[in-house]
C-alpha positions, -999 to 999 in steps of 0.1 A, spaced: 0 0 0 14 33 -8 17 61 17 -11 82 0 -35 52 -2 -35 55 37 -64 79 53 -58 111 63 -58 100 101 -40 67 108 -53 41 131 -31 22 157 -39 -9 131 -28 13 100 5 19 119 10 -15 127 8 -28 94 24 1 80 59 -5 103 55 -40 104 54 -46 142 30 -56 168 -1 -39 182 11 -39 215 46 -20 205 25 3 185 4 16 215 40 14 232 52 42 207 18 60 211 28 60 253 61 68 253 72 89 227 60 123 227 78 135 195 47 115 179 22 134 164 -13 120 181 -46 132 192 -76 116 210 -108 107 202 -123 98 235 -96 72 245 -87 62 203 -54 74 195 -55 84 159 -24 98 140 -21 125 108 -12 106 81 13 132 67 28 143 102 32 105 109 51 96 81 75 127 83 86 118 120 89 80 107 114 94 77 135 115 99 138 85 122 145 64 92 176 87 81 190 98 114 191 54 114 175 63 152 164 30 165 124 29 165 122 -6 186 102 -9 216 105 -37 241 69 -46 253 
């Protein structure tokens, strides 16, 4: 799936399968990093599309490790 085939607001599950990890290390990312763009609805996280995958490129180059250990 291409980037722009995503929705304009991510879901956990849409990050998950985008990065290829877990559900569990994706609401770990969601917890702990707050250099993730995210907002609420009620207790949903949901994610901008386009801010999500500019903080996963500059991750990506800077080769920052993006693991989480559940």
């Amino acid at each position: 799936m291409e980037r722009e085939d995503f929705p304009h607001t991510l879901t956990p599950k849409q990050v998950k399968e985008f990065m290829n990890i877990g559900i569990n290390q994706v609401y770990e990312l969601i917890r702990t990093r707050s250099d993730l763009p995210k907002f609420y609805i009620g207790r949903s996280p949901r994610i901008p599309r386009d801010a999500f995958f500019r903080w996963y490129d500059e991750r990506w180059m800077s080769n920052e490790k993006l693991e989480v250990e559940v």
